[in-house]
C-alpha positions, -999 to +999 in steps of 0.1 A: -124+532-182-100+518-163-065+503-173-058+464-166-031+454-149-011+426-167+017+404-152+048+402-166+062+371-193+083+360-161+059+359-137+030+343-161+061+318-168+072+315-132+030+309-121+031+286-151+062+267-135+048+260-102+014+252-114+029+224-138+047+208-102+015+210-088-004+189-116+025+168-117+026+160-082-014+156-081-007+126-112+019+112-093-004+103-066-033+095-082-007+066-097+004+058-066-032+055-052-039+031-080-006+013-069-019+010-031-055-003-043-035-027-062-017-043-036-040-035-009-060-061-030-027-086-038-023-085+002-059-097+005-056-126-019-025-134+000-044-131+035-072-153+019-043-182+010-025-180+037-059-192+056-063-219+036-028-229+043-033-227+078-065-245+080-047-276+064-021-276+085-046-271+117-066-304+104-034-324+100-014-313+134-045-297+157-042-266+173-003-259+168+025-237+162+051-240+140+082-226+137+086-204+103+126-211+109+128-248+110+094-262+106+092-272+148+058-276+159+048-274+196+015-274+212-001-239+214-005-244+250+031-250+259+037-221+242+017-196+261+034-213+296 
């Protein structure tokens, strides 16, 4: 029969250790996945009302742009010129 090897209380606790930081670390980004899906979908509901926006502002001024800064709004061709 052969004898078994055992590890010692330190290095079970010291295996232990690191294999908690690992878990810990594998949580962590499973929140921060959940995080990302969340706003991945707050960016598209902003993406889908900032279309609406635009397209009211397209059938009041036409084909436009307007300045975020100071609400200007020139043609889209003079700005391409």
């Amino acid at each position: 029969m052969k004898k078994v090897k055992k590890a010692t209380k330190a290095e079970l606790k010291s295996i232990h250790d690191v294999n908690e930081k690992v878990n810990q670390e594998i949580f962590n980004l499973g929140l921060l996945e959940d995080k990302k899906v969340v706003h991945l979908q707050k960016l598209q509901s902003h993406r889908i009302e900032l279309g609406k926006v635009q397209k009211v502002l397209e059938e009041k001024y036409g084909k436009v742009v307007i300045d975020l800064t100071n609400g200007e709004i020139t043609d889209q061709q003079s700005e391409t010129d």
